[in-house]
SEPAGU-837689 format. One record per residue: residue in one letter; z, x, y of N, C-alpha, C in turn. Coordinates in pm, whole numbers, plus 50000, padded with zeros to 5 digits. Example, Ala and Ser with C-alpha at 12.3 -4.5 7.8 and 13.67 -1.06 7.14 Angstrom:
2
A507805131949431507805123049550507805132049670S507085128549775507145136749894507875129050003
***
This chain:
635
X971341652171039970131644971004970371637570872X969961622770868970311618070743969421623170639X969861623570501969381626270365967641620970378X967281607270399966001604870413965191609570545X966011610570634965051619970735964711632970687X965911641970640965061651970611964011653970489X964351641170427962931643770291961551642470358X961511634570457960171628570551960051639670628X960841649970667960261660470780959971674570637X960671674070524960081678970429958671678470353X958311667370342957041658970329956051664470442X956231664970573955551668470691954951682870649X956471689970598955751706170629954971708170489X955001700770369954811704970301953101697570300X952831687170362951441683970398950911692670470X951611697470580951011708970672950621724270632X951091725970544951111743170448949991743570443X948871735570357947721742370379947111746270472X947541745070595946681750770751946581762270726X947311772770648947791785670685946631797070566X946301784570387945471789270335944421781470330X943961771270408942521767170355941511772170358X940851771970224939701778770204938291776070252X937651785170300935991780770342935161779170206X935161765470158934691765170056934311751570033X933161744669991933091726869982933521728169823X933791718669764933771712169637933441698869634X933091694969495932201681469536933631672069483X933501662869541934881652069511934241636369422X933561635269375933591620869320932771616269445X932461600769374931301590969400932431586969545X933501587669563934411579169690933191585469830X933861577069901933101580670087934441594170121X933681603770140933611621170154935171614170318X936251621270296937181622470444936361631170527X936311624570644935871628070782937411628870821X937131637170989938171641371086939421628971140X937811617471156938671603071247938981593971134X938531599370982938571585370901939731583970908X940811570070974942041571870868942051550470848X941081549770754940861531270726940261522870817X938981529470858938701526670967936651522970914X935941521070980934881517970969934511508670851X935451500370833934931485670758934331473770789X933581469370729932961455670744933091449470620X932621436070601932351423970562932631426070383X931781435970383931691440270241932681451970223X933711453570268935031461170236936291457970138X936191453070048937691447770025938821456270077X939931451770045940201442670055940461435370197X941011441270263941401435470400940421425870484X941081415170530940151408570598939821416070767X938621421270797938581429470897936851421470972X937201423871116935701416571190935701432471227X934391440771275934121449871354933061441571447X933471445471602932701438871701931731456471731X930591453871726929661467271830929781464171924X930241476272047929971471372159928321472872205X927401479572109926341479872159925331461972182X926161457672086925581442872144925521436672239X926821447772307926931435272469926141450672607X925551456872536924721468072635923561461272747X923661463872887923231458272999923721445973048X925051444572976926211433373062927361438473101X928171427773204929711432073244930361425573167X931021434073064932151425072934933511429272997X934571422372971935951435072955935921433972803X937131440572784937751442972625937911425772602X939041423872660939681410672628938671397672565X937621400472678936231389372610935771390072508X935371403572454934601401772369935931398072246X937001402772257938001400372148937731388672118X937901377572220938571363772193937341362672117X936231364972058935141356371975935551361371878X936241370271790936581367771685938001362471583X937361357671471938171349171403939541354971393X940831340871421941711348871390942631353571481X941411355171601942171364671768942621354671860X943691351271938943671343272051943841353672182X943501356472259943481362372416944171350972491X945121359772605945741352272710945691360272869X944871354672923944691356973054945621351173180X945771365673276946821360973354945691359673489X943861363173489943751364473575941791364773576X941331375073660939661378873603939661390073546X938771397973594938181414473583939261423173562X939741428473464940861440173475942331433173480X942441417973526943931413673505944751414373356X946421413073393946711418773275946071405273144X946071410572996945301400072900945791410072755X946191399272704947341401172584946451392972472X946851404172337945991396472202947221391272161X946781376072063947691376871887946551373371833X947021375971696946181377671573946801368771487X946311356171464946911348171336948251340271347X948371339371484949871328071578950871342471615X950641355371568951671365471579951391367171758X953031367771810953051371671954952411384071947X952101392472128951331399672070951941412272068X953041412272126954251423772084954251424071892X953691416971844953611421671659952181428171679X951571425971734950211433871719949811447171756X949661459271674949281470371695948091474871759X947951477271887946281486471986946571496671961X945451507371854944941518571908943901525271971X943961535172019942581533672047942411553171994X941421551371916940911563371837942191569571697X942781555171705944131559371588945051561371692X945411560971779946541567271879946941554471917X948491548971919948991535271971948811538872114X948551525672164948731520772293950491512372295X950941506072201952061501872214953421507972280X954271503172406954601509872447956161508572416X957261515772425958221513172323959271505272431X958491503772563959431494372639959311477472627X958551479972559958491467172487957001458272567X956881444572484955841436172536954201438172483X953241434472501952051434372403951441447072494X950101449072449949211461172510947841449572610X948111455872730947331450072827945861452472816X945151442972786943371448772755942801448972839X943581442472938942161448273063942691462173093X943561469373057943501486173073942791490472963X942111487472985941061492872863939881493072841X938831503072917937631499673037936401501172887X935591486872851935051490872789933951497072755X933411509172883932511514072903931871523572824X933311529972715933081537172664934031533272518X933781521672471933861517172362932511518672250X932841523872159931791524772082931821509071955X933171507071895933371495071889934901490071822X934901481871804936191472271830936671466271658X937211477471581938031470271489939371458371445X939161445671448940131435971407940571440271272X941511442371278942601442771109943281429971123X942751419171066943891405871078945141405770941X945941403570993947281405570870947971412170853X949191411670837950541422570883949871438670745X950001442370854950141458670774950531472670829X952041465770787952811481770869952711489770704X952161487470596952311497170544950941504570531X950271501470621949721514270677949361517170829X950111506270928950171515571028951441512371100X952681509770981953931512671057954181500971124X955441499671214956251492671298955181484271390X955421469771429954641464671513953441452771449X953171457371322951821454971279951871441471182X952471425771259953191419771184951901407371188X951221410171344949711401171311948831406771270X948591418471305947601427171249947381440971380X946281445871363945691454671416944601454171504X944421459871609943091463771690942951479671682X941831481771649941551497271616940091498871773X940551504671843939441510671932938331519771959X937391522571864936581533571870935771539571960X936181548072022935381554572132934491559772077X933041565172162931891565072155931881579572116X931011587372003931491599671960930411610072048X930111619071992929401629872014928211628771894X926751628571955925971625771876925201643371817X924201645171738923771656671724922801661971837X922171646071860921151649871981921591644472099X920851651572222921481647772327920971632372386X922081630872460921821611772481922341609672623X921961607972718922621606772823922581590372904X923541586272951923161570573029924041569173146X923191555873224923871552673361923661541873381X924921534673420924601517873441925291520173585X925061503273672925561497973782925241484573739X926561476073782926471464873787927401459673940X926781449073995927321445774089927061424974086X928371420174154928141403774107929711402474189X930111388874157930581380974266932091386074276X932911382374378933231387774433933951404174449X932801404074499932441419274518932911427574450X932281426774319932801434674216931381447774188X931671458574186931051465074148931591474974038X930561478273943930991487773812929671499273809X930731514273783929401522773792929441530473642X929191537473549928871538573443928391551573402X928551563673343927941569773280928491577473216X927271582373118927781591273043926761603372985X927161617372894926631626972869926781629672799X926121637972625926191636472531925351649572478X926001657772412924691668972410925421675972245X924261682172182924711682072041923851700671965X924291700471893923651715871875923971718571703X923901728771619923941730071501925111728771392X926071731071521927721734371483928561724571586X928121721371698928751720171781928421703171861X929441697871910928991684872006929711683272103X929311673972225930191669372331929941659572361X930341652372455930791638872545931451637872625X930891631172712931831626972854931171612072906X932341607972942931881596072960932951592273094X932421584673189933441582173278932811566373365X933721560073399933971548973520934441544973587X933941532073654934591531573827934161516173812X935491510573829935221494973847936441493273970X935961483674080936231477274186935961460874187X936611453274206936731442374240937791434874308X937131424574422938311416074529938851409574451X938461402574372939391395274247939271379974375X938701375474463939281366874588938731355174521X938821349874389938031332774375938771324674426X937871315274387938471301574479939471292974326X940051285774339940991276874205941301267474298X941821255974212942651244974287943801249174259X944701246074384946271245774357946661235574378X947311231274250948251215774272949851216574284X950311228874397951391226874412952211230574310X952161226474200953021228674049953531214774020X952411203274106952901193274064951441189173956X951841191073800950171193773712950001174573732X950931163073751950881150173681950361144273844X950171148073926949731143074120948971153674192X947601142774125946591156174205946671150674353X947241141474404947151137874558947271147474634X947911159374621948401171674689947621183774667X946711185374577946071194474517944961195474641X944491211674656943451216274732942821227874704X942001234274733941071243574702941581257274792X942161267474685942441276374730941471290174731X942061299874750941271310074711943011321974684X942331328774558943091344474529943721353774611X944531355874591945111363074709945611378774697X945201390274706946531402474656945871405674507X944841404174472943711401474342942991411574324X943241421574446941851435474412942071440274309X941681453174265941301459074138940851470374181X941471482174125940651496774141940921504273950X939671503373905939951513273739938981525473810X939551535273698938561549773699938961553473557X938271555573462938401561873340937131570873344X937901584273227937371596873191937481600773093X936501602573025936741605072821935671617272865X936561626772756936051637072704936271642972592X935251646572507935411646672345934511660172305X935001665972235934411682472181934441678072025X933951681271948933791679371801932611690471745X932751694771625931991708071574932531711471432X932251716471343931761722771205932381733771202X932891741471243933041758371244932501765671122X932761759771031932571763470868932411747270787X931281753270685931301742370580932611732670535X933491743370576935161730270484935601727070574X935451727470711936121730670819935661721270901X936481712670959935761697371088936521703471189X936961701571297937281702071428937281692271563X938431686471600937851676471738938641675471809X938471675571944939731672072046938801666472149X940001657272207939241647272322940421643672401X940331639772521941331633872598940711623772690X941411612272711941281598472739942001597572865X941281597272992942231596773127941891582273195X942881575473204942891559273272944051556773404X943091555473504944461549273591943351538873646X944761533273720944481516573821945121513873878X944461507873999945481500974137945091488974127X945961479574133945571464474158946931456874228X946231445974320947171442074398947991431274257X949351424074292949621413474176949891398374254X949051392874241949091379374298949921369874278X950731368774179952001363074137951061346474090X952221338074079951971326574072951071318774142X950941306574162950331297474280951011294274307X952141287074278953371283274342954011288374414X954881307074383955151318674445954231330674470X953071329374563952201338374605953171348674636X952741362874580952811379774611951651386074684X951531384174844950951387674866950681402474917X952041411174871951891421674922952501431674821X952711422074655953221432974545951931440974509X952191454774438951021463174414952131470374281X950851469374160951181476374050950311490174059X950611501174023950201513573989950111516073839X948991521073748949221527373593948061543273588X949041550073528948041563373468948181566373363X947381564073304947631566273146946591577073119X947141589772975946501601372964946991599472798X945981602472742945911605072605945071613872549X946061624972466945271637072459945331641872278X944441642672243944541645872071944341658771987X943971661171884942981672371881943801672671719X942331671871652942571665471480941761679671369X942181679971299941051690871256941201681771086X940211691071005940121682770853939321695470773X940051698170644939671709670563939251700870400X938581708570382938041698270236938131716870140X937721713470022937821726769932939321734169919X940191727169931941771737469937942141738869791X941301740769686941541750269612941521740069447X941691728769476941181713869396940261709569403X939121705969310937871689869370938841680769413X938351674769495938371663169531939791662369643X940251674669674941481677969760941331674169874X941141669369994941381671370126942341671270223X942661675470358943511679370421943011671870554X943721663670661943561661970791944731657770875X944731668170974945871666571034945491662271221X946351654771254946081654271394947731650171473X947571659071612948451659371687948251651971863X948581644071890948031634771986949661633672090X949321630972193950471631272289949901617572405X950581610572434950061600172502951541595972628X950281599472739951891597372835950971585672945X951991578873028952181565173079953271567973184X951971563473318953331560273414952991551773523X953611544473531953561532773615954681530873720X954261523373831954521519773942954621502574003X955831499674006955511483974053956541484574194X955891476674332956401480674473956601465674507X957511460674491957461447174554958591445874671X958181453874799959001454974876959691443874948X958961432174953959561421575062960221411874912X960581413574826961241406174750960611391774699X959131397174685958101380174669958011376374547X958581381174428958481379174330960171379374271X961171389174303962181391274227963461385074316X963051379874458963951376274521964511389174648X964491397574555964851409974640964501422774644X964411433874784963301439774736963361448574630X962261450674535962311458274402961201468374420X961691480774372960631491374363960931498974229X960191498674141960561504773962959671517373971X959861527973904959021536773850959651538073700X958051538573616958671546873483957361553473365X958281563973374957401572573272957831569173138X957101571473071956741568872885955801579472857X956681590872763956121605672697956031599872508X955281603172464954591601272321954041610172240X954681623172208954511632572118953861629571994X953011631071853952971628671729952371636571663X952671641471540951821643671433951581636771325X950281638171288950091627671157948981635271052X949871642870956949331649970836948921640370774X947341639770662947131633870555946701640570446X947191638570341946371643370204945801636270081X944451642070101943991626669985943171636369898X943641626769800942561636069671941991622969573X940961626169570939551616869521939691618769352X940241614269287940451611069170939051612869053X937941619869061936721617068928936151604869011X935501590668986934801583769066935421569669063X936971572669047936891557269043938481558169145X939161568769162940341566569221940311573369351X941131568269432941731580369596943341575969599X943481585969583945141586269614945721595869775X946091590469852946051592669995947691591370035X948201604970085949701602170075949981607870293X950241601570343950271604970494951551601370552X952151610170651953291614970703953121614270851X954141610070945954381613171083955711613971119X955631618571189956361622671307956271620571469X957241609171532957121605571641957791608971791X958011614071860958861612272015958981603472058X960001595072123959251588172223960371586572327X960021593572499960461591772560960461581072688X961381575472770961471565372829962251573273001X961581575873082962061578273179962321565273302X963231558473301963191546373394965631544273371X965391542273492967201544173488967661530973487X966891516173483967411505073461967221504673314X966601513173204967031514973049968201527373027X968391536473080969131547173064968601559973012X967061556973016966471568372961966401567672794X966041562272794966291560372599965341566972539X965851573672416964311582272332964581576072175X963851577572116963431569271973962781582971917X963211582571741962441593971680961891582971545X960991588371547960271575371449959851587871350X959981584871204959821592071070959391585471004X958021589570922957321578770818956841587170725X956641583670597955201588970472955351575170401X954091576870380953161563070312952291569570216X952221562070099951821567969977950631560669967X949371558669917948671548269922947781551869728X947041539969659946501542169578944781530569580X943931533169572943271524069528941951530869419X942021520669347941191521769215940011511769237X938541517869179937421509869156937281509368982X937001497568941936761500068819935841489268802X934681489168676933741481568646932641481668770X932271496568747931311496968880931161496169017X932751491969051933191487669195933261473869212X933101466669079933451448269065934701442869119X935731453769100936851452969086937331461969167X938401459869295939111470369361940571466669351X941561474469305943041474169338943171485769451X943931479869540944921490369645946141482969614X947061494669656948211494169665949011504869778X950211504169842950761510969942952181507769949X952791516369966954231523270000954671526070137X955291523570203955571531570305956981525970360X957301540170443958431543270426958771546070593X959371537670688959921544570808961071547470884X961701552770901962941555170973963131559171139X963221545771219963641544171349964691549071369X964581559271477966231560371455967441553271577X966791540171623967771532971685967331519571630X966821519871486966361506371462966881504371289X967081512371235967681520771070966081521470936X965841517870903964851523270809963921513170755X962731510570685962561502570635961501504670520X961391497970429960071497270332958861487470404X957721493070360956471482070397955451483270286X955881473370163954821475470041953711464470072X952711468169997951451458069983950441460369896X949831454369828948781450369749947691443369792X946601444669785945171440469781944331441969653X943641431069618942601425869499941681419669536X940221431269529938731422269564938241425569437X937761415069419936351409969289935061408069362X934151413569284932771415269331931761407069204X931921397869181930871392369061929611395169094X929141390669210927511390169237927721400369389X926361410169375926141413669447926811407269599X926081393269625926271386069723927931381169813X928191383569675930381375669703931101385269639X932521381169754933281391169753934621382769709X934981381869653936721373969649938091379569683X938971380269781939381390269762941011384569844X942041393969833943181390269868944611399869887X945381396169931946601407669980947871394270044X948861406569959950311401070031951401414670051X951801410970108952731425870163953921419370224X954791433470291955331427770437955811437370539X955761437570674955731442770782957201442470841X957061444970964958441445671052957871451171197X959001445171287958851454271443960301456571469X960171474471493961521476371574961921468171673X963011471271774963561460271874962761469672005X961801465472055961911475872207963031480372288X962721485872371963581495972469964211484472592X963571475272586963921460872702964871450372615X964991454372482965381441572425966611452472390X966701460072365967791472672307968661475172427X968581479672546969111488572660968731478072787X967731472772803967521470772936968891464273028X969231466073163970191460673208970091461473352X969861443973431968981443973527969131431373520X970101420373642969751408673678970451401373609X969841392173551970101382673511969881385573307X970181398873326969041400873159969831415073103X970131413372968971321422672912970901422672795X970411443872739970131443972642971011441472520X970791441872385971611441872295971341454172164X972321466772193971801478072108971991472271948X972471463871892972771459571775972051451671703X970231450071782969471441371721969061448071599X968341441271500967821446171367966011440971379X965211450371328964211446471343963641435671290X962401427371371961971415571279961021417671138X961591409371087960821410070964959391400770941X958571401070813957461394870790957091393170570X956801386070562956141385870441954931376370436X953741383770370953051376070443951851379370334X951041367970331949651364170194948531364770274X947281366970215945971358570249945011358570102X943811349470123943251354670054941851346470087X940971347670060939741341670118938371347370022X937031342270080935991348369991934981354470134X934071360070121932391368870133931711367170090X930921363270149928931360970129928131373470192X927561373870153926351384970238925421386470190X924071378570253922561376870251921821383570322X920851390570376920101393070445919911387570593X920101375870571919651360070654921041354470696X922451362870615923321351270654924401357470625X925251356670673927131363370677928031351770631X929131352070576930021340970602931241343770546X932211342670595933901342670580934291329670618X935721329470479936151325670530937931329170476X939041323670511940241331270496941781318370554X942391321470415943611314770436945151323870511X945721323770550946711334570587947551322170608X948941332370558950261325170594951551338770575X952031336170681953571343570706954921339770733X956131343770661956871341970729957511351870797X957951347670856958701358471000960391353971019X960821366170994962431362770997962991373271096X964291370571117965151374771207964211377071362X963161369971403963371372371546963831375771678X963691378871758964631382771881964261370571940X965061362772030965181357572119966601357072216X965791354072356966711356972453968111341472436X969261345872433970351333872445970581334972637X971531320472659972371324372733973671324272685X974451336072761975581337672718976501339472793X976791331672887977021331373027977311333173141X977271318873205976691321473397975501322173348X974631329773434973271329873413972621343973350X973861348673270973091361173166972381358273070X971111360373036970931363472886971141377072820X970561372372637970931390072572970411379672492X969381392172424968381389272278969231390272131X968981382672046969911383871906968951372471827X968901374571703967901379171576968251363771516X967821354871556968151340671566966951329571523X965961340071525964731330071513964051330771395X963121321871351962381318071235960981315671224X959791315071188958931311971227957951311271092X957221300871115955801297870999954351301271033X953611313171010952331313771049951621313470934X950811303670974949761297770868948361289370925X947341296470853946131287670885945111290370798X943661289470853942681293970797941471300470895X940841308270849939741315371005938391312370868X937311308670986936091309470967935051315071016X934331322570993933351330271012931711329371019X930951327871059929641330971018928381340071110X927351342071077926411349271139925351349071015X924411339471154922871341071092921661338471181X921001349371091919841356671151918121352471032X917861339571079916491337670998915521340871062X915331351071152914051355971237914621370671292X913491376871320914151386871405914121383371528X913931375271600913901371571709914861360871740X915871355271602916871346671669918171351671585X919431349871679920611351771582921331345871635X922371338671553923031327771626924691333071529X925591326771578927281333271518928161324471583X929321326871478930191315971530931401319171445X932941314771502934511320171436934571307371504X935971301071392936591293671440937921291071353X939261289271402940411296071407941571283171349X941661280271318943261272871292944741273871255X945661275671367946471285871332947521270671320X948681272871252949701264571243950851274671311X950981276171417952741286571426953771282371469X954261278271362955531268271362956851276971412X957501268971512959531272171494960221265271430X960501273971311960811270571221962891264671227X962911267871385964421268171404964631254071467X963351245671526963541232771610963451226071479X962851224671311962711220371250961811208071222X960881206771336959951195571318958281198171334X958371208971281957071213371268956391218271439X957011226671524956741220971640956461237171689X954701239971780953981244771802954821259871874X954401270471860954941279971967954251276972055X955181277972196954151277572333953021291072332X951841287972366951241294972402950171303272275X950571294572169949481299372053949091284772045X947421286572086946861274972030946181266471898X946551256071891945981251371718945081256071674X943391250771772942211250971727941691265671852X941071276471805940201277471894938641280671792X937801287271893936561285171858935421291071943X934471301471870933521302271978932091304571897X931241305172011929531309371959928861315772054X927861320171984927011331872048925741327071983X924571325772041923101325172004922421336172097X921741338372050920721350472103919141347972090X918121351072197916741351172090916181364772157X914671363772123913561375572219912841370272178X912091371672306910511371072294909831378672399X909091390272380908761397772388909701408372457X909901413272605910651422872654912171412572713X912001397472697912821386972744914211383572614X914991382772658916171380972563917211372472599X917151359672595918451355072718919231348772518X920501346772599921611345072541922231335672601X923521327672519924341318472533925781321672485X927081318672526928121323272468929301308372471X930051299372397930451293572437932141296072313X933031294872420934341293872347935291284672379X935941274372290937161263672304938371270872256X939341266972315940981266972319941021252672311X942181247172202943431237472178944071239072337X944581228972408945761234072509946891242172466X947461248272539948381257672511949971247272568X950691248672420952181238972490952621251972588X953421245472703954211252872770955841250472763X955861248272647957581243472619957761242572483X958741248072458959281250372260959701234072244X959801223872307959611210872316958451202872235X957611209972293956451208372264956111196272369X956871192472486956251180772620955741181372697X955051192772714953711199072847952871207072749X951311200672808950081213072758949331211772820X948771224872849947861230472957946451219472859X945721216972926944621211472899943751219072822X942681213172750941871224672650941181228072763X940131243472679939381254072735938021250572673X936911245372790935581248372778934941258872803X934211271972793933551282372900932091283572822X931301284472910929731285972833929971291872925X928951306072893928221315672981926951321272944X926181324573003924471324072968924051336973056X923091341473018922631352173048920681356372991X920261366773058918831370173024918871387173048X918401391972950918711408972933916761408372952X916411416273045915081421173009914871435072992X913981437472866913981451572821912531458572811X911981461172909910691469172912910291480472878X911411487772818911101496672740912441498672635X912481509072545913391509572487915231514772567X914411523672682915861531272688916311520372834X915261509872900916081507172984916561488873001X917451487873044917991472872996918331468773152X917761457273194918281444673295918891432773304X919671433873338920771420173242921171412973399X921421398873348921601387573440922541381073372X923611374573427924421367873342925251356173406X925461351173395926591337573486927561334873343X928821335573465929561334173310930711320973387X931411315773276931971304773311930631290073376X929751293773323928651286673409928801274973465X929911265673407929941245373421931011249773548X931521263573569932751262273677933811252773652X934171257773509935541251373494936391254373542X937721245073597939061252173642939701253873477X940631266673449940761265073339941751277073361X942851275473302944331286973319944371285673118X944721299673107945681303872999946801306473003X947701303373124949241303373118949351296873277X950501289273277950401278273442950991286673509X950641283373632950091286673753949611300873767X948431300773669948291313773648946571315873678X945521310173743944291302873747943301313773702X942161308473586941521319073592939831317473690X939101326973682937891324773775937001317773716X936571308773805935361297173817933861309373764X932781300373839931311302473806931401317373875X930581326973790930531343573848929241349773823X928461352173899927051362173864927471374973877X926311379073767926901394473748925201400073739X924961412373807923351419973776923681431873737X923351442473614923331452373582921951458873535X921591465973575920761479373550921291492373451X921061492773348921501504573253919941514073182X919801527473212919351535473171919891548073081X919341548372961919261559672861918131569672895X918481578272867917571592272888918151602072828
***
């Protein structure tokens, strides 16, 4: 074991020791916000320095059919890429970063999978989303490898004190139905939750296909989807409880699978490939306060997350020949923290992990990765909280990737109540995945000798916050070095090597305002520059767009509530050329929620309403005009 691994698995046990004496005892810690079980940088808004962070509620979109992916794309900063409708696969970046730099968790637990490629959001049923943290801006030094655009933090819906129970159905075009519920029951010491769903859809719309000839619509005709169904079922279950005054407690496990047919191209219809996924994520965190210091605390959590998938493409409609893959992905972790609350103006927070990660699939060779980290963190309030410094350390060791630092700094100023000024520069990294390292298959040859990509990277921007009115806004710029990209190296092999360069830079805008209680209107809008920096002429990555942009208005009047939603996309280039682009993206969608009492909600919605044809990657079509009716009851 090298010299720095074992100081980091030293660090581990020596965070972990107090399990064995913590005391049943509170002590009071300073004016800071008291550590909870799930806190680990999580429940920020607007008025947070430093980090620039959006939190979406999902309770805003309650008595509609959302996925994850939708509601993402409205905030600043985010671009979404759709391969499809309801549940198809749909990939974030954050700030021009591909979305293999972008970190999904969901309840602190990665979704990132170490075979490489971004985290799919339509596996990700948001029925039982409580809500949706954006971290925009590289910060692996505090959540490690990957985190070179930023973060999505996923909060599932907790366990309340009192009991809460609900049930939705929604049913709308083609033949999509979603069923919904959940249970919630709470007691002096003790809580639970369960929450579970069932979404079905034919996926069968209609698109034009032009052949793949985009410049001669003479040939173009009106198709319909083919091989497009959809089967999700998710199951959350969550225990949480008090045992003792110093003492928190929680375990939950997250069960997701899905069948969906894969329709391939328009050009090369799959009409008979079928993907399989089961995904299980299982945790269980506990948190001790009083260990024998004010202001001491202790929280440790151990989470295991396993993945296995199935792709059957027997008649060879996609790969040429027939292909049938299976592969499992095992995800062991612990993650000790210790923070101690300084008198009322400091928290000093020092946290450790420990990773597994196994790869069962024999076109990689079975590959396992041990991932080793501690991260030191500091932040100070001074002048009343006018003034915030953070600062962070961190420290990880891949062990098929070699080690790295991830420092950073943040500075918010608070003059007036109202504004916030505030700013951060750091820098990040992503190991090489398990496809870019080992894979060996076809036409495609890993390279074990890659080095991870790098990042350095600024922002800084200001905050408003009125009663009546929200507003951000934010500069960001990165550079990104040593890239992977695929060469050929020949005949028709490729192999990835650390060749690339890149400029991400823009600005995001923000607002939300509310001059009535009966109207609220909001709006992000995005300008990303993400240059290749290796063609040298300032020239676009395919598939991150310049401008995007969206809005949301809302009103009520009396038990009536209808809504509007509208979002633009820049075209997306389809060539590092920069000589093909998909056409821009119009979508308005409109809707009317009626609410006759408090606990029950009727929602109507048409989404895509003008029935645009409109793709986020070619020949890839997404769905036209769609009605959707849901019924949701609380009790």
């Amino acid at each position: 074991m090298r010299p720095a691994r074992s100081l980091i698995v030293l660090l581990l046990v020596l965070l972990c020791a107090p399990l064995v004496w913590a005391e049943d005892e509170t002590t009071e810690g300073g004016d800071l916000p008291p550590v909870t079980v799930t806190a680990r940088r999580l429940n920020e808004s607007t008025d947070d320095p430093p980090a620039f962070v959006e939190v979406i509620e999902m309770d805003d979109y309650a008595g509609r059919l959302v996925s994850t992916d939708e509601v993402l794309r409205r905030a600043a900063g985010v671009n979404v890429t759709r391969l499809g409708g309801l549940g198809a696969t749909a990939t974030v970046s954050i700030r021009g970063a591909a979305s293999r730099q972008v970190v999904v968790l969901v309840d602190g637990v990665r979704l990132n999978t170490a075979a490489g490629g971004g985290v799919d959001l339509g596996a990700i049923p948001p029925a039982q989303i409580e809500r949706i943290e954006v971290i925009r801006g590289g910060d692996s030094a505090y959540y490690g490898e990957g985190a070179i655009g930023g973060v999505i933090n996923i909060v599932t819906r907790r366990p309340d004190d009192a009991a809460r129970h609900t049930a939705a159905v929604t049913h709308g075009s083609f033949n999509t139905w979603r069923l919904a519920a959940s249970r919630g029951d709470g007691g002096e010491r003790w809580r639970t939750f369960v929450s579970g769903s069932y979404l079905h859809s034919d996926g069968d719309y209609r698109f034009t296909n032009n052949r793949g000839t985009e410049l001669d619509d003479r040939d173009d005709f009106q198709d319909v989807r083919v091989n497009n169904e959809l089967d999700q079922r998710s199951l959350l279950v969550k225990v949480a409880g008090e045992p003792t005054d110093a003492l928190s407690l929680a375990a939950q496990n997250d069960l997701y699978s899905a069948d969906a047919g894969v329709p391939g191209m328009i050009t090369f219809p799959s009409p008979h490939v079928h993907e399989r996924l089961l995904r299980d994520i299982a945790s269980a965190s506990a948190a001790w306060t009083g260990l024998g210091l004010p202001g001491l605390s202790l929280r440790t959590r151990l989470a295991n997350r396993y993945e296995r998938s199935r792709y059957r493409d027997e008649y060879g409609e996609q790969t040429g020949v027939p292909f049938v893959s299976e592969r499992v992905e095992l995800e062991p972790q612990i993650e000790p923290s210790l923070q101690y609350v300084w008198g009322a103006h400091q928290l000093w927070t020092l946290d450790g992990l420990a990773r597994h990660t196994r790869l069962d699939d024999e076109m990689f060779d079975d590959p396992t990765r041990e991932t080793y980290a501690v991260a030191l963190r500091d932040q100070v309030l001074l002048w009343s909280g006018r003034v915030t410094l953070v600062g962070a350390l961190r420290y990880d060791d891949v062990s098929d990737a070699g080690d790295q630092f991830s420092p950073k700094g943040g500075l918010a100023l608070k003059p007036w109540t109202w504004l916030t000024l505030k700013g951060n520069v750091g820098r990040s990294f992503r190991a090489p995945s398990f496809s870019e390292l080992y894979f060996q298959h076809g036409y495609v040859e890993g390279n074990p000798d890659l080095k991870p990509e790098r990042a350095t990277h600024l922002d800084a921007g200001m905050q408003t916050l009125f009663p009546w009115l929200s507003f951000e806004g934010a500069y960001f710029r990165s550079e990104v070095r040593d890239l992977i990209e695929y060469v050929l190296v020949g005949g028709f092999r490729y192999k990835p090597f650390n060749i690339g360069r890149a400029r991400l830079e823009g600005m995001e805008l923000s607002a939300r305002l509310a001059p009535a209680d009966w109207l609220t209107a909001s709006g992000a809008y995005t300008l990303t520059y993400a240059v290749d920096e290796n063609a040298g002429d300032d020239r676009q990555i395919p598939g991150r767009p310049r401008h995007t942009a969206s809005a949301r208005l809302e009103t009520r009047a009396d038990i009536f509530a209808p809504f509007v939603e509208y979002d633009y996309a820049d075209g997306n280039y389809l060539t590092a050329a920069n000589t093909k682009k998909l056409d821009e993206r119009h979508v308005l969608n409109a809707g009317l929620l009626i609410l006759p009492e408090a606990q029950t909600r009727l929602g109507v919605e048409m989404k895509n309403a003008t029935d645009e044809r409109i793709v986020d990657v070619r020949n890839f079509p997404l769905p036209g005009r769609a009605m959707y009716l849901t019924f949701e009851r609380s009790f």
